[in-house]
C-alpha positions as MATLAB code, in Angstrom:
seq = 'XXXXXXXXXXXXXXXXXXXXXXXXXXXXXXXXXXXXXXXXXXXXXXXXXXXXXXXXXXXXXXXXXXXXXXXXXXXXXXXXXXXXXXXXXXXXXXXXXXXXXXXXXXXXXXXXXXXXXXXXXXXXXXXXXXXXXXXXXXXXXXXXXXXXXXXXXXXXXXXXXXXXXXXXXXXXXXXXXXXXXXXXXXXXXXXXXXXXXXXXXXXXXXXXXXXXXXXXXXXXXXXXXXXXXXXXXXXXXXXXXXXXXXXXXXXXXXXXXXXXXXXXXXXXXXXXXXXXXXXXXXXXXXXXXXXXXXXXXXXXXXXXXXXXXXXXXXXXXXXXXXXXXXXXXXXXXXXXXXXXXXXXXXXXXXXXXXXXXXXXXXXX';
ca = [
    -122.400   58.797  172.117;
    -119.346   59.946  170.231;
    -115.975   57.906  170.843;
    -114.254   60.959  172.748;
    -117.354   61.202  174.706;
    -117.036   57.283  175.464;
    -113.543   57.596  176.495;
    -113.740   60.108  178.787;
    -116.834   58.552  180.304;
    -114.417   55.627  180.652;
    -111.266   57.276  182.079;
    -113.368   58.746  184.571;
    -114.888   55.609  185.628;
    -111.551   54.266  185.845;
    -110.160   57.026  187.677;
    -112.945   57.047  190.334;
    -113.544   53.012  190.259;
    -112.844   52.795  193.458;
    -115.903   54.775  195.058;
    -118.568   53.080  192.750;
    -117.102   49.769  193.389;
    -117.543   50.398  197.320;
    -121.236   51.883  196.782;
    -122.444   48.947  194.874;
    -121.898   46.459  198.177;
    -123.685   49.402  200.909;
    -126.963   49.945  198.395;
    -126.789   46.173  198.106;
    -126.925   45.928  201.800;
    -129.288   48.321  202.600;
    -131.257   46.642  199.787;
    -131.103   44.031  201.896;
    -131.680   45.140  205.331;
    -134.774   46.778  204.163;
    -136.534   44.633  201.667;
    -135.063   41.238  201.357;
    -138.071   38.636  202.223;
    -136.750   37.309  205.605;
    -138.506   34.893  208.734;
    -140.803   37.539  210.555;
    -140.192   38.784  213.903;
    -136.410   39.035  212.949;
    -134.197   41.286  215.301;
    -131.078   42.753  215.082;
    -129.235   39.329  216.316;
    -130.189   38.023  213.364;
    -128.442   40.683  211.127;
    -125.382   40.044  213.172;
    -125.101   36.593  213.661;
    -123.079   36.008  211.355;
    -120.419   38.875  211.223;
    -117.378   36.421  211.603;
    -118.018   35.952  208.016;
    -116.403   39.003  206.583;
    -112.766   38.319  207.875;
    -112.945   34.739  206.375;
    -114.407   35.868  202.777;
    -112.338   38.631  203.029;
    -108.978   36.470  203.219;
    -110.819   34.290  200.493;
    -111.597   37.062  198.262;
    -108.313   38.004  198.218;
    -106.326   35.030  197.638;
    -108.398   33.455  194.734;
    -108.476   36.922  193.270;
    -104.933   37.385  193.597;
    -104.404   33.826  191.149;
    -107.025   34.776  189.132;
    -108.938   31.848  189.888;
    -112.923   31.576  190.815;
    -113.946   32.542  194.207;
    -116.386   29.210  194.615;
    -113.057   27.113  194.671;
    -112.530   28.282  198.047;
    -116.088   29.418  199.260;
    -117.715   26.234  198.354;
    -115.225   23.524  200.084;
    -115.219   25.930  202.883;
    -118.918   26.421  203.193;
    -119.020   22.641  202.984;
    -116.162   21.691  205.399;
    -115.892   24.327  207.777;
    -118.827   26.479  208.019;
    -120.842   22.941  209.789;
    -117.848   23.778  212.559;
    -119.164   26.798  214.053;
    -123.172   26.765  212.641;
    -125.799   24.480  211.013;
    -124.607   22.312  208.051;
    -126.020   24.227  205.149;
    -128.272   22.864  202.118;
    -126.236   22.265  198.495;
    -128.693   25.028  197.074;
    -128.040   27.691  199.369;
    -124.599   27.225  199.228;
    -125.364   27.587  195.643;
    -126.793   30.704  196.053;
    -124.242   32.728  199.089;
    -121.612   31.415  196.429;
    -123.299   33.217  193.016;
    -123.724   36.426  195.128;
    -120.652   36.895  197.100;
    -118.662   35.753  194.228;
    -120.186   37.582  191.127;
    -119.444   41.037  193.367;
    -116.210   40.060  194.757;
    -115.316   39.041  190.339;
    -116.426   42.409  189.300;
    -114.586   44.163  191.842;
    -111.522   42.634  191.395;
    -112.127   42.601  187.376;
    -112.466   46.633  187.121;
    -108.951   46.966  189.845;
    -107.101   44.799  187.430;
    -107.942   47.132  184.619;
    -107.530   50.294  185.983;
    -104.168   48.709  187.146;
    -103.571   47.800  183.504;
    -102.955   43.797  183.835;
    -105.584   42.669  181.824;
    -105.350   42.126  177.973;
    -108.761   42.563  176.438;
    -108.368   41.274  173.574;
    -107.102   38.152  174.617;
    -109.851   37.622  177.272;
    -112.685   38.271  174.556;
    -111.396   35.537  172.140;
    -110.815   33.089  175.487;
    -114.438   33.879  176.397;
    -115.978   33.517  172.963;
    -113.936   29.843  172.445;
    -115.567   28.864  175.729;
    -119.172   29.831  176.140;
    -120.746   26.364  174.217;
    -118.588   24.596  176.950;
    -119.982   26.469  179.768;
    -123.484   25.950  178.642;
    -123.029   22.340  177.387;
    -121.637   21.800  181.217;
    -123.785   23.803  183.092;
    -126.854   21.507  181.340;
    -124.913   18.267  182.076;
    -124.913   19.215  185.833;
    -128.250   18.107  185.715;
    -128.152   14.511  184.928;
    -124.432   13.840  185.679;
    -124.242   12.903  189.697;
    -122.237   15.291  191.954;
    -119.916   12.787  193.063;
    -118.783   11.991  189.870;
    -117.914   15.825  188.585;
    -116.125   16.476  191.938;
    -113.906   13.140  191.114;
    -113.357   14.699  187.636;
    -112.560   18.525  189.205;
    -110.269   17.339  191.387;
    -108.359   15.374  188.817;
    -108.338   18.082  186.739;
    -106.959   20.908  189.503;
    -104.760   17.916  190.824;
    -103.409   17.859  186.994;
    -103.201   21.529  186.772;
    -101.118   21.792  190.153;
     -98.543   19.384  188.880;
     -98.039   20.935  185.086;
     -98.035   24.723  186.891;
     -94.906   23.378  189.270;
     -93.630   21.982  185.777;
     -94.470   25.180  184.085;
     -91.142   27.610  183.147;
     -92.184   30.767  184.690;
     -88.880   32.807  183.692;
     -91.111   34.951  181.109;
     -92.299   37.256  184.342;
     -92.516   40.230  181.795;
     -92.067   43.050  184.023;
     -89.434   44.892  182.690;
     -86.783   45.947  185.870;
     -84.509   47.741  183.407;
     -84.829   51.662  182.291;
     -86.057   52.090  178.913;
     -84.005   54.304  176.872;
     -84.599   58.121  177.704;
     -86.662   57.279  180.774;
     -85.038   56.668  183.336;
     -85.401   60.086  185.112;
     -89.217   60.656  183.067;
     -92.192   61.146  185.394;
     -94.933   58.607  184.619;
     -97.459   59.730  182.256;
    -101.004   60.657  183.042;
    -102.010   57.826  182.277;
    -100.051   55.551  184.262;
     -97.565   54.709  181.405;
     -93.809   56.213  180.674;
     -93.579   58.897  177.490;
     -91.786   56.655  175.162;
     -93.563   53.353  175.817;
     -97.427   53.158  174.039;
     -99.854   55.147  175.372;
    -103.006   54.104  173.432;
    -106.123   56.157  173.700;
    -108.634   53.829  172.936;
    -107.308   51.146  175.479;
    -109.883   49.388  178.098;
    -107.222   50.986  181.155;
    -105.175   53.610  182.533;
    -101.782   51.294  181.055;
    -100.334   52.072  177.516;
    -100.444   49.066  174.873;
     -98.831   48.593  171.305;
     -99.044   45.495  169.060;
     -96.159   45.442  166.477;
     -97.093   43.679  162.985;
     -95.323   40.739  164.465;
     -98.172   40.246  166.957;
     -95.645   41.164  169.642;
     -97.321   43.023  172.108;
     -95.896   45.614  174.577;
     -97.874   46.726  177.782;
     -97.265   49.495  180.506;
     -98.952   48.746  184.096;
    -100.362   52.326  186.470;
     -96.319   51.395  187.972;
     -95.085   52.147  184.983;
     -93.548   48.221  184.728;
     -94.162   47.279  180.997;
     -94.769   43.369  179.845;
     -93.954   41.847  176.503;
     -95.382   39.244  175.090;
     -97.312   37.594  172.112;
    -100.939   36.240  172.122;
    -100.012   33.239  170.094;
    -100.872   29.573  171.172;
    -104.641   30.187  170.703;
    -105.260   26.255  170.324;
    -102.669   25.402  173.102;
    -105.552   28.050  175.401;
    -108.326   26.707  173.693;
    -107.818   23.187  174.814;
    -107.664   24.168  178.775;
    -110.500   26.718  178.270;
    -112.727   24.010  176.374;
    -112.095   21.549  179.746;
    -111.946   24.324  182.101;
    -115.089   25.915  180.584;
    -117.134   22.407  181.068;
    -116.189   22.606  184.493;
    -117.189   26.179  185.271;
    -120.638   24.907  183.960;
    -120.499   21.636  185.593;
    -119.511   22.965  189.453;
    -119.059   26.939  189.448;
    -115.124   26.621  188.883;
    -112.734   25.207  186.898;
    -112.202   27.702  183.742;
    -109.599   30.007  186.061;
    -107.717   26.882  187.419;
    -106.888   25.334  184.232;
    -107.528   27.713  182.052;
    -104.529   29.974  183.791;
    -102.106   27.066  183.262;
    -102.436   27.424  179.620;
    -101.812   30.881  179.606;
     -98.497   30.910  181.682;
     -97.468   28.069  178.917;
     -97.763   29.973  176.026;
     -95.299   33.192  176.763;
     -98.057   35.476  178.338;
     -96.045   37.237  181.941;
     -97.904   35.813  185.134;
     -99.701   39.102  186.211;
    -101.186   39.491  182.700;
    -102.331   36.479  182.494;
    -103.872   36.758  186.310;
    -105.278   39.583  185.187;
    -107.448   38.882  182.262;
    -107.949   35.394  183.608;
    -110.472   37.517  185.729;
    -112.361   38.654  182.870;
    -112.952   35.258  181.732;
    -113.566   34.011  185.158;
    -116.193   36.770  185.670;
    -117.937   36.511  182.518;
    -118.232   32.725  182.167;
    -119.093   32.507  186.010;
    -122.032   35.044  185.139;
    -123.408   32.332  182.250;
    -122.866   29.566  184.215;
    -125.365   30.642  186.902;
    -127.818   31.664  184.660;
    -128.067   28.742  183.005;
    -127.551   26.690  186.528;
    -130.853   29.689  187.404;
    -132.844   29.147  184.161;
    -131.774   25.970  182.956;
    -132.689   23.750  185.941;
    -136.408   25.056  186.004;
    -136.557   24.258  182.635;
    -135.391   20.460  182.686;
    -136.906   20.135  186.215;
    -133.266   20.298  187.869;
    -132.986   22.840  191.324;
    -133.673   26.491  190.722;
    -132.933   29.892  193.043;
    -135.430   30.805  195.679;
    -134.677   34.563  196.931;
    -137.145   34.002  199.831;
    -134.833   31.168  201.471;
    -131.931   32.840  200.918;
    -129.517   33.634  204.145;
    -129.668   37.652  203.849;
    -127.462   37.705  207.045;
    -124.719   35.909  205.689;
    -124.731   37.491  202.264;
    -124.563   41.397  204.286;
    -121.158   40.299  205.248;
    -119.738   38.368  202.548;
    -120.711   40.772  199.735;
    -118.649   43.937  201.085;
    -115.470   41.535  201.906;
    -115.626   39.855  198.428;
    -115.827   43.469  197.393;
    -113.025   44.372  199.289;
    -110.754   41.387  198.711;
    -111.074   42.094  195.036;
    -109.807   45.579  195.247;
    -106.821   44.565  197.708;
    -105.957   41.927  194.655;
    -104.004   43.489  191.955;
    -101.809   44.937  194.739;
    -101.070   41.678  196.082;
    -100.135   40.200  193.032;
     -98.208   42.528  191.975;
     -95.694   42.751  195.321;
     -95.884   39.224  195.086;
     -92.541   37.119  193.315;
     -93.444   34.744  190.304;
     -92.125   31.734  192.418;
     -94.261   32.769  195.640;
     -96.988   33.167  193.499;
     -96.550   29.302  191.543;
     -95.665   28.058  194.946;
     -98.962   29.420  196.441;
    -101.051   28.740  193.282;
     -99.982   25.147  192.711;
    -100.500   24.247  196.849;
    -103.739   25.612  196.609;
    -105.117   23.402  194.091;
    -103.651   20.289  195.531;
    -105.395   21.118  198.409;
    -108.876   22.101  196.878;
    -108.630   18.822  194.881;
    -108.063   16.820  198.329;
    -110.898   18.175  199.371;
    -113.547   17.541  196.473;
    -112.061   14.153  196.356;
    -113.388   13.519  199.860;
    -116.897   15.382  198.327;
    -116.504   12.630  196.285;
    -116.845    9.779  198.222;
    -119.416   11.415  200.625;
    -117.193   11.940  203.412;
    -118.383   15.725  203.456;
];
């Protein structure tokens, strides 16, 4: 396939992101409804009994996509805490598994609306995911001779740690320019989302323009036509979180967005960008996390994923609002200020650490 072909392939995906992203969760469903291996004699109370589900993943969704972080930071505590409240405790594997579904869709959707928004810097996200895939797999293997308690001590130390340094983190590089660039001020937007005399690259992953000097300064235009400059500098500075964050994501599901975020917002990248490709590396490392958590444990004798005990009619209603929540994202975040956002951010993971603390010491 030629490279114009490509890119207009790509613009048009883009473009129309929004009804592929919605069809993926309905053929999933009706995959579901009509094939899934379920108890027999099931009726249509069982498809519905748990429909309360979608408002609370939905709200979910849409908060831990909004920070960037991974979904399983607030599905798993809640699934663990909560969920007991109003239905049967559930067993650590299937919360496993309503966790890998509803959160690889709900990453994906919210991944593709943060690039067709223009917030996420590609380049970045590759070299962030690269640096941390031997520390997702080397964690993802120790989950299976390291005890739970002990890792969801360590997480919540970690997000505990990563709550203080992001209240301690100078936030003042938001990036969003508010000022008129010379000669377009009264300019319409350009087709693709950028302004005439900012960069409007072609080849870019994205409907936003971007233009890296020989400096390594880097300019970026969002679908609002805001524009964001920064450098990618601080690689080892990233590489440190990422390498802890990435042992983490291997170790419990989450951890690489939490800290890995902080390092980001330290090292001159604006707060939406780096909420923005933080989703990339979220998504992707998530992805070999639970396929090594999949294959991995059936090879060393650790748990593995049974389909056939899998709660179909919880996943019908937490795939579509993961789905959703990850769409409604990008416009959150950006309507959102930079101090509402650290605010929310660094309450959040005080609060998830309280709560794997108390994982911890068995009180869940």
């Amino acid at each position: 396939m030629s490279s114009v072909s490509y890119t207009r392939v790509q613009r048009s995906f883009l473009r129309y992101q929004h009804v592929f992203v919605f069809l993926a969760p309905l053929v999933f469903v009706f995959g579901v409804f009509f094939t899934a291996p379920t108890p027999a004699g099931v009726e249509m109370s069982y498809w519905l009994e748990f429909w309360w589900l979608f408002p609370v993943f939905l709200t979910g969704a849409t908060i831990v996509n909004t920070v960037g972080i991974s979904g399983s930071a607030l599905f798993v505590p809640f699934l663990i805490f909560l969920f007991p409240l109003a239905a049967n405790p559930l067993e650590p594997e299937t919360i496993v598994k309503v966790g890998l579904i509803s959160e690889a869709f709900g990453l994906s959707s919210s991944a593709i609306a943060f690039i067709q928004y223009g917030l996420v810097d590609r380049r970045l996200a590759l070299t962030l995911v690269g640096g941390s895939v031997p520390f997702v797999v080397g964690g993802a293997l120790l989950s299976f001779v390291i005890p739970e308690p002990v890792f969801h001590g360590l997480l919540g130390i970690a997000l505990l740690a990563a709550s203080y340094l992001l209240f301690k983190t100078d936030l003042d590089h938001e990036g969003a320019s508010d000022e008129p660039t010379e000669g377009s001020a009264d300019e319409d937007p350009a087709v693709d989302g950028g302004r005439v005399d900012l960069p409007n690259d072609a080849g870019k992953l994205g409907p936003a323009g971007v233009d890296t000097d020989e400096d390594g300064n880097v300019t970026r235009v969002d679908r609002e036509g805001d524009d964001y400059r920064y450098t990618r500098g601080g690689y080892l500075r990233r590489f440190a979180n990422y390498s802890i964050g990435g042992t983490f994501q291997g170790l419990a599901g989450f951890g690489i967005g939490e800290l890995g975020i902080i390092s980001m917002l330290g090292t001159t990248v604006p707060v939406r960008i780096a909420i923005g490709t933080n989703h990339i590396v979220v998504a992707l490392t998530a992805v070999l996390a639970s396929l090594v958590h999949v294959f991995g444990g059936g090879l060393v004798g650790g748990h593995t994923l049974s389909l056939a005990s899998t709660p179909w009619n919880m996943v019908i209603f937490t795939v579509p609002a993961t789905v959703t929540g990850g769409q409604i994202a990008p416009y959150v975040s950006n309507a959102l200020s930079t101090s509402t956002i650290k605010t929310f951010v660094g309450g959040l993971f005080a609060i998830i650490s309280a709560a794997l603390f108390l994982m911890a010491v068995g009180v869940a």
